[in-house]
C-alpha positions as semicolon CSV with decimal commas, in nm:
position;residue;x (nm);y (nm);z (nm)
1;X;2,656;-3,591;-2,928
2;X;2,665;-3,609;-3,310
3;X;2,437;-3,762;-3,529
4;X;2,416;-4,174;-3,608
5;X;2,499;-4,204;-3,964
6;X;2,222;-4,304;-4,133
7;X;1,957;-4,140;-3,872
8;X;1,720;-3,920;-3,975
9;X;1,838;-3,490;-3,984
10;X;1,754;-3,328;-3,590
11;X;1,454;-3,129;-3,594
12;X;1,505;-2,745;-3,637
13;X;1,497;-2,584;-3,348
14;X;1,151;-2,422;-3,226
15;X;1,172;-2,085;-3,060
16;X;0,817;-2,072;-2,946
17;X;0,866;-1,758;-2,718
18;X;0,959;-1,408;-2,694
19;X;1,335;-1,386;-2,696
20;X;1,529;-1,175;-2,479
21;X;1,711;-0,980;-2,695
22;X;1,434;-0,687;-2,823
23;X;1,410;-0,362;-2,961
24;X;1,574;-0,238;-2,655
25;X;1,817;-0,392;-2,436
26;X;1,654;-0,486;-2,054
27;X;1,695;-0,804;-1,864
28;X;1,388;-1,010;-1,901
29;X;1,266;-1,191;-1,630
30;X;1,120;-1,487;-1,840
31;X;1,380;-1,822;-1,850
32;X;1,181;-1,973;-2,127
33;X;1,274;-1,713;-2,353
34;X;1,527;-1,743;-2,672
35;X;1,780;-1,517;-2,817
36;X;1,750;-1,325;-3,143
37;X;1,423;-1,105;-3,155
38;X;1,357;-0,858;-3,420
39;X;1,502;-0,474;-3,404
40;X;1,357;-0,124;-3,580
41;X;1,352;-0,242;-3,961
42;X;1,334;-0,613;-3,874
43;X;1,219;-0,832;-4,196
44;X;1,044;-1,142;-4,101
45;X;1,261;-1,464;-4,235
46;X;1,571;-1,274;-4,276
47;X;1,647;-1,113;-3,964
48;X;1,978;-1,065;-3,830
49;X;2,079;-0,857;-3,497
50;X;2,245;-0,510;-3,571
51;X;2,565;-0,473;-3,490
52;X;2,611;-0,365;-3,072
53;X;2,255;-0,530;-3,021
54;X;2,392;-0,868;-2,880
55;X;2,655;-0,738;-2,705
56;X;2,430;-0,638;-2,444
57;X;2,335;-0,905;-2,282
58;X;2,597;-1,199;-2,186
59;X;2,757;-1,483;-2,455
60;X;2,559;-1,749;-2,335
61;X;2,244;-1,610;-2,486
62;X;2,367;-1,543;-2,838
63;X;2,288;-1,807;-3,105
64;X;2,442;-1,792;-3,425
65;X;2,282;-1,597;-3,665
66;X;2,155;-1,894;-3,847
67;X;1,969;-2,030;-3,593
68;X;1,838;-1,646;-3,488
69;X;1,703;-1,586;-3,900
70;X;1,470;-1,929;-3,804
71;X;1,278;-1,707;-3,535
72;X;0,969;-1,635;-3,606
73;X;0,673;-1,440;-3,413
74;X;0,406;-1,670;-3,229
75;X;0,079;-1,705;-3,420
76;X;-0,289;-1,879;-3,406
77;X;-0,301;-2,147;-3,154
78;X;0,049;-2,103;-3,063
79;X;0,023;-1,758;-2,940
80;X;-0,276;-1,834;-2,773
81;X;-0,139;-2,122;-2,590
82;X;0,158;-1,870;-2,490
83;X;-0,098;-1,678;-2,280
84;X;-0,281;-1,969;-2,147
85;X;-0,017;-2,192;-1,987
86;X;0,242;-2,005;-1,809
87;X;0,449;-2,286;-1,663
88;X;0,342;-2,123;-1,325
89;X;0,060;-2,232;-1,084
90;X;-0,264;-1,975;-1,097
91;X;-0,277;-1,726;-0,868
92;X;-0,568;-1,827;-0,595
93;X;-0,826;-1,614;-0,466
94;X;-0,764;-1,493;-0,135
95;X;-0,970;-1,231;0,036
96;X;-0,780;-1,172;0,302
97;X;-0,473;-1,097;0,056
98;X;-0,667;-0,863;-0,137
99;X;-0,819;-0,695;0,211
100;X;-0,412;-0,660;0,279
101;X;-0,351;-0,504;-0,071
102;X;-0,604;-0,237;0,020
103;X;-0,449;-0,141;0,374
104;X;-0,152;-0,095;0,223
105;X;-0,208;0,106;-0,053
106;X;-0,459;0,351;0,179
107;X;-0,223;0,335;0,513
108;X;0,010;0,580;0,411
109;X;-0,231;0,812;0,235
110;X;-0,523;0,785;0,530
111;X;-0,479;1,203;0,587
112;X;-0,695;1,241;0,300
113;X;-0,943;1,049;0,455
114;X;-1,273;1,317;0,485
115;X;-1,585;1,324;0,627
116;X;-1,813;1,490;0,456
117;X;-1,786;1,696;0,155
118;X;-1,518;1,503;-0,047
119;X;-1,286;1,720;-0,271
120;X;-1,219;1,596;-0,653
121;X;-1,045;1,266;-0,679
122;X;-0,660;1,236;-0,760
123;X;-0,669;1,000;-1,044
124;X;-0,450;0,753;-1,038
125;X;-0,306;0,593;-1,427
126;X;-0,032;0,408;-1,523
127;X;0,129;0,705;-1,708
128;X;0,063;0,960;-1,444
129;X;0,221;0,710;-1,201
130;X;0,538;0,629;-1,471
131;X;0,564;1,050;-1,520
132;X;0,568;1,101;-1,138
133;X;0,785;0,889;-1,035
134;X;1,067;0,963;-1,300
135;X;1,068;1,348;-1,207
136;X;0,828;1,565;-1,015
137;X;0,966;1,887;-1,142
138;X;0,948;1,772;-1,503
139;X;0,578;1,671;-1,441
140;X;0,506;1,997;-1,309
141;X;0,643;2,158;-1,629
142;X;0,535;1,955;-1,889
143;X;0,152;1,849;-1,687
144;X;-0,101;1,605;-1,776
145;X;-0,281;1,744;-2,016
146;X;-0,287;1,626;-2,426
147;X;0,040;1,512;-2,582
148;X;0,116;1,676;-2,893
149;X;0,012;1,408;-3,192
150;X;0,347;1,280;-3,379
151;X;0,325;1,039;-3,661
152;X;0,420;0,724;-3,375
153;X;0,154;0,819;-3,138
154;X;-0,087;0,829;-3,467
155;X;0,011;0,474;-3,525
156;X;-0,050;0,377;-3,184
157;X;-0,432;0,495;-3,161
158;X;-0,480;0,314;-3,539
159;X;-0,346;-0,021;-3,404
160;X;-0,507;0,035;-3,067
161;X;-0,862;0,044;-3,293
162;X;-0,783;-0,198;-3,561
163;X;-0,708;-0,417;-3,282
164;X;-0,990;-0,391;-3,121
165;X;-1,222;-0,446;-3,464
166;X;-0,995;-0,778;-3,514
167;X;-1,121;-0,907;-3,173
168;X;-1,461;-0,789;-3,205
169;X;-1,546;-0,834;-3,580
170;X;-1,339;-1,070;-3,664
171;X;-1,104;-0,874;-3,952
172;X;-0,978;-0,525;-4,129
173;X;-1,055;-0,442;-4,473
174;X;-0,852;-0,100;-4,562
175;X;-0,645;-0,025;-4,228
176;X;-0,577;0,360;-4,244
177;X;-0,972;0,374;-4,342
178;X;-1,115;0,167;-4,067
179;X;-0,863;0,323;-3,839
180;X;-0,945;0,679;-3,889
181;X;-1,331;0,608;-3,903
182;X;-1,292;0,397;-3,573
183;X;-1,140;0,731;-3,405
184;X;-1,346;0,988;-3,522
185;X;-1,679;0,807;-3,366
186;X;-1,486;0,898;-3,005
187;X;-1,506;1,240;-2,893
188;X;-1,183;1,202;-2,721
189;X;-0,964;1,132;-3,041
190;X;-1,106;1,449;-3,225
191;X;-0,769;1,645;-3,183
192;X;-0,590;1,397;-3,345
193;X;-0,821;1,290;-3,625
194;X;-0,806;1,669;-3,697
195;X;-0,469;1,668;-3,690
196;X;-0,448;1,374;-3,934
197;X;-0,623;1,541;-4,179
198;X;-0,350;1,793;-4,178
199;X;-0,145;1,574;-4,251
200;X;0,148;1,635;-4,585
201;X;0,109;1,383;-4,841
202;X;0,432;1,228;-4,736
203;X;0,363;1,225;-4,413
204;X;0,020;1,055;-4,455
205;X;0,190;0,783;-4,691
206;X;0,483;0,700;-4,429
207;X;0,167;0,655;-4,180
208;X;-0,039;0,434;-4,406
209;X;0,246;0,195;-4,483
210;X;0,361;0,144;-4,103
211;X;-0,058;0,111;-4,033
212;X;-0,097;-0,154;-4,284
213;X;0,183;-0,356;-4,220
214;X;0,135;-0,392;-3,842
215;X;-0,239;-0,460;-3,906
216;X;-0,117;-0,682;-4,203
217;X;0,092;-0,869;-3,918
218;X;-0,202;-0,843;-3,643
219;X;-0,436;-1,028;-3,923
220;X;-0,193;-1,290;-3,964
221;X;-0,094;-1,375;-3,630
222;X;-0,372;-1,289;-3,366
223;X;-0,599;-1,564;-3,287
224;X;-0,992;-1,604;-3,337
225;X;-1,087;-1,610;-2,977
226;X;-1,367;-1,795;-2,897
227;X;-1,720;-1,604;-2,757
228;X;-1,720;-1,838;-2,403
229;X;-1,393;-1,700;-2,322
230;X;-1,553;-1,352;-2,303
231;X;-1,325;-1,076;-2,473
232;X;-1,334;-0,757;-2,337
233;X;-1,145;-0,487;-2,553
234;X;-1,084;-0,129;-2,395
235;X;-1,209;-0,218;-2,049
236;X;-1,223;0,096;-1,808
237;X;-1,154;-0,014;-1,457
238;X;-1,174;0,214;-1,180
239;X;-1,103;0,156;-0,784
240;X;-1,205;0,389;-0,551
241;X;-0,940;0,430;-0,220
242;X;-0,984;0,620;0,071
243;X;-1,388;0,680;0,067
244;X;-1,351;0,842;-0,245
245;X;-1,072;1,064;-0,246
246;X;-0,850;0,937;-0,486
247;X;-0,924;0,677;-0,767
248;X;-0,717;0,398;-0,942
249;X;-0,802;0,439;-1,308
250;X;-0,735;0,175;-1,612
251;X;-0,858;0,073;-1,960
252;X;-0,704;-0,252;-2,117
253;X;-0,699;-0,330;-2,464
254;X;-0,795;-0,738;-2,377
255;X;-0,915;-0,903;-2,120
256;X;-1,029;-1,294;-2,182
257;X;-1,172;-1,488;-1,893
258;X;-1,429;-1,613;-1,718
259;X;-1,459;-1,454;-1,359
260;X;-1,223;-1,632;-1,102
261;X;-1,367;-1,849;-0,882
262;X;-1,114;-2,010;-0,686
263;X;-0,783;-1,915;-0,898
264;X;-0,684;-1,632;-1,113
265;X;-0,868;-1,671;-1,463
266;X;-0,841;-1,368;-1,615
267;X;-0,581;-1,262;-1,844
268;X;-0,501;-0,881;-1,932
269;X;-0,300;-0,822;-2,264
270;X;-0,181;-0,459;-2,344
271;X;-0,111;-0,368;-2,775
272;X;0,176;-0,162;-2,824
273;X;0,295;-0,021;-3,183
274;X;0,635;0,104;-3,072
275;X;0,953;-0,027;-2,937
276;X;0,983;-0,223;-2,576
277;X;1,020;0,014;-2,299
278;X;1,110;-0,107;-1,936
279;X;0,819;0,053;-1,815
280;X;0,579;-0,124;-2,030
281;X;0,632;-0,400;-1,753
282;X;0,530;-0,175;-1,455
283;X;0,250;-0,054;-1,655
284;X;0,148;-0,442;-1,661
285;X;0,165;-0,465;-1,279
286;X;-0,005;-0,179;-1,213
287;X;-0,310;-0,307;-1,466
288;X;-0,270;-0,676;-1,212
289;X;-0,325;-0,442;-0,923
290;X;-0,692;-0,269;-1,026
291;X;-0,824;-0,573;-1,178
292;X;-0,731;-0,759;-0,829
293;X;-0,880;-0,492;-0,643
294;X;-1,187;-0,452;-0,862
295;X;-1,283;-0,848;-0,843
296;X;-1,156;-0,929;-0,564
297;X;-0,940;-1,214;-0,749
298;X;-0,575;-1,154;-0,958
299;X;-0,562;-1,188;-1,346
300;X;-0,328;-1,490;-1,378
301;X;-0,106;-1,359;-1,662
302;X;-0,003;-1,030;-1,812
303;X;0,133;-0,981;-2,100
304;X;0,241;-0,717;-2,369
305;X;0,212;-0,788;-2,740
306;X;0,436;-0,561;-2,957
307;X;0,226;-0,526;-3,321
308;X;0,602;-0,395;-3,475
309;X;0,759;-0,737;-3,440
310;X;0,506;-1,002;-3,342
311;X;0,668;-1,030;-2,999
312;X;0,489;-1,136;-2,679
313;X;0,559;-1,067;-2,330
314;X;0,459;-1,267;-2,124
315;X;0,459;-1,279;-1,689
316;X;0,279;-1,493;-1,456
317;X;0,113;-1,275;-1,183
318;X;0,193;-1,348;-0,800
319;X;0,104;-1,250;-0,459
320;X;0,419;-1,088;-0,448
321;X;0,423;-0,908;-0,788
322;X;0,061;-0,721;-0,665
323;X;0,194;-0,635;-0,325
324;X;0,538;-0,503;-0,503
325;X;0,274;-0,291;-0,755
326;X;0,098;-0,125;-0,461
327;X;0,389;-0,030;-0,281
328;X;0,498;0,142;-0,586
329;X;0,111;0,297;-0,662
330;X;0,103;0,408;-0,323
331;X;0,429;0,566;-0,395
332;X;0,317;0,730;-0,692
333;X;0,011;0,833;-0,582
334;X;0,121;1,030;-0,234
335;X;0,347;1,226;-0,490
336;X;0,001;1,283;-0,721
337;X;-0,177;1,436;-0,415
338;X;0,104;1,669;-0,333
339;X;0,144;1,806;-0,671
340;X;-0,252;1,882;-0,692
341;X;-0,163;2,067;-0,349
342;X;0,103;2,254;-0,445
343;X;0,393;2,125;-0,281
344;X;0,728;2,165;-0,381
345;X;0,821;1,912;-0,633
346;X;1,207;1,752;-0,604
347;X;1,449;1,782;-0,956
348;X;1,491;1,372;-1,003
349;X;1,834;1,372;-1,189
350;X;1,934;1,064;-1,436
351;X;2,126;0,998;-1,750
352;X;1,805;1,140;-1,949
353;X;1,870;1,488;-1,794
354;X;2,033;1,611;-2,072
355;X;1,846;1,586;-2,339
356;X;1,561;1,749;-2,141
357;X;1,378;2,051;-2,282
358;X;1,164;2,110;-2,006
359;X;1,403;2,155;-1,726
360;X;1,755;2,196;-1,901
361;X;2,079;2,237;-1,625
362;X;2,024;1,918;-1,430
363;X;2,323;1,813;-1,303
364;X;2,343;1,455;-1,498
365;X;2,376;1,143;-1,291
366;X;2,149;0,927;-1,082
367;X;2,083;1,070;-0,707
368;X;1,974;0,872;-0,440
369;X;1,582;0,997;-0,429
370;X;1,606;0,864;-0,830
371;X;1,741;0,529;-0,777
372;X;1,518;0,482;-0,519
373;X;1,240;0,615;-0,767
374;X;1,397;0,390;-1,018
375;X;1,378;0,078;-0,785
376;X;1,026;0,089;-0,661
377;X;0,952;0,075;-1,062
378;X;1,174;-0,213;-1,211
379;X;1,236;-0,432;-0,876
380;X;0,898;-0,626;-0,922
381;X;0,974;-0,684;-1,286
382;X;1,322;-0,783;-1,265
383;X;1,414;-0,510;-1,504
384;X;1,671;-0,246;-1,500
385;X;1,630;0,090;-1,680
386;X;1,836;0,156;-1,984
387;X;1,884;0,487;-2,179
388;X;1,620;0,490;-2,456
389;X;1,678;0,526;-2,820
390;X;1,546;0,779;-3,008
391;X;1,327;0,522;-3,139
392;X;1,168;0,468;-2,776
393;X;1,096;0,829;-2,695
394;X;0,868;0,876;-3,029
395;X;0,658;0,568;-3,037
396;X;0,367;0,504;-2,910
């Protein structure tokens, strides 16, 4: 309907959430989301898709690219609110359901129940569970020991830090400083704080300048959060299954939240530095999954907040979404337990297959074991897997 001469100009519109075209293309389960997020080199207040980016996802979604340059990243109360009301009712606390949750992850793994001596746990993570299910072979070659530092994963421990001394302290005075001196008080980062020192001179500089503007943009954006809603940064969580024998293991960058008493009331956020990957949404689920079985009550809301762009993904956890997650954990983890006893592992053939190093010939092409592999992954998320860019297989 147009305008009534004389009426006052209509208000510009307000994309408050994450849009659904990112860094990478994926479906997105989310309807409240808008078109036109940022891409790799994104500028805030001038942003405008690259050419191919729209095109994957249908017309309907794309806006002109005067309305997509008015997008902007959530911030302060805003963002906050984001996480807080998901549109959805909370999750509520069932005992029973979380009793259920248990039998079904243990039911088809209740051979390794021992009496007795126990052996060493299988250790259940989100990565190991992501690695195993893509390919066994591969995960055989390449194992799950240290990753070779790059300049992205660099990046990711700094934010992963800097974020946490936002929360905590409350702000960041020289980011590649307080980064670096954050890592080197953990034992575990030591490789890679030696390996930054190693660094070349231009090497170092491209670091610093990608450091500082993502904390720049975490400084700007994040909100205070307030000491009765009980911030937890780098939580471990850890489930035993099956009397001991293998172990669901976790650390979260944020948890907020009183404990549930009724409902969900907990809500888990994960910081990522690099592009959006479809797994990143699995990795969410699986996070749903230990909390529920640690507490005994579901998080309400997960969500993923991407420190290159300012965007927030947000999902409302369900009954559903946790039983979906443990069908895929249990999944994961039967494969886990017959690597550590040697069995054979199966060649999981997809469209990444040729650009593998580690196990070069594969025929190319999804088989049935992989789309089924594939499935048990995205289903619960409502996200198909798409061909990462180069960009998405170096960051962090």
């Amino acid at each position: 309907m147009p305008p009534v001469r004389g009426s006052p100009p209509p208000a510009p519109l307000r994309m408050r959430v994450t849009p659904p075209v990112h860094t990478v293309g994926m479906v997105v389960m989310d309807v409240d989301r808008m078109p036109g997020a940022p891409a790799a080199g994104w500028d805030e207040g001038s942003f405008v898709p690259p050419s191919g980016i729209a095109d994957v996802h249908p017309a309907h979604v794309r806006l002109p690219p005067e309305v997509i340059r008015r997008w902007q990243p959530l911030a302060g109360n805003e963002l906050l609110e984001r996480l807080r009301v998901t549109g959805r009712r909370r999750p509520p606390v069932d005992l029973e359901l979380v009793s259920r949750l248990r039998v079904d992850l243990e039911g088809g793994l209740a051979e390794d129940r021992i009496d007795g001596d126990l052996p060493a746990p299988v250790v259940v993570t989100k990565d190991r569970l992501t690695a195993i299910l893509a390919c066994e072979a591969h995960q055989l070659v390449t194992g799950f020991g240290e990753r070779a530092p790059t300049i992205a994963m660099a990046c990711g421990a700094l934010i992963d830090v800097l974020f946490r001394q936002l929360v905590t302290v409350g702000g960041i005075d020289d980011p590649m400083a307080d980064g670096v001196a954050a890592l080197s008080v953990d034992g575990h980062h030591q490789p890679l704080v030696s390996w930054l020192e190693r660094l070349s001179a231009a090497d170092r500089a491209e670091l610093r300048a990608e450091v500082t503007r993502q904390a720049e943009g975490l400084q700007r954006r994040w909100p205070a959060l307030e000491p009765g809603w009980l911030p937890r940064t780098q939580e471990p969580m850890r489930v035993p299954l099956l009397g001991g024998a293998m172990e669901l293991s976790a650390r979260v960058d944020l948890a907020i939240g009183r404990p549930a008493v009724d409902e969900g009331s907990v809500a888990i956020v994960e910081v990522k530095s690099g592009a959006r990957r479809v797994e990143h949404r699995a990795d969410l689920h699986y996070y749903a999954l230990v909390e529920t079985l640690r507490s005994a009550a579901p998080p309400f809301v997960v969500a993923t907040y991407y420190t290159r762009t300012g965007e927030l993904d947000v999902e409302p956890v369900t009954w559903p979404l946790l039983f979906a997650a443990a069908h895929r954990t249990a999944a994961g983890a039967g494969l886990l337990r017959d690597q550590e006893r040697g069995a054979d592992q199966v060649r999981r053939s997809s469209a990444l297959c040729a650009r593998c190093a580690a196990l070069p010939g594969v025929q190319v092409g999804p088989t049935p074991a992989a789309a089924g592999a594939i499935a048990s992954g995205a289903s619960a998320s409502g996200a198909s897997a798409a061909s990462p860019t180069d960009a998405d297989r170096t960051a962090a």
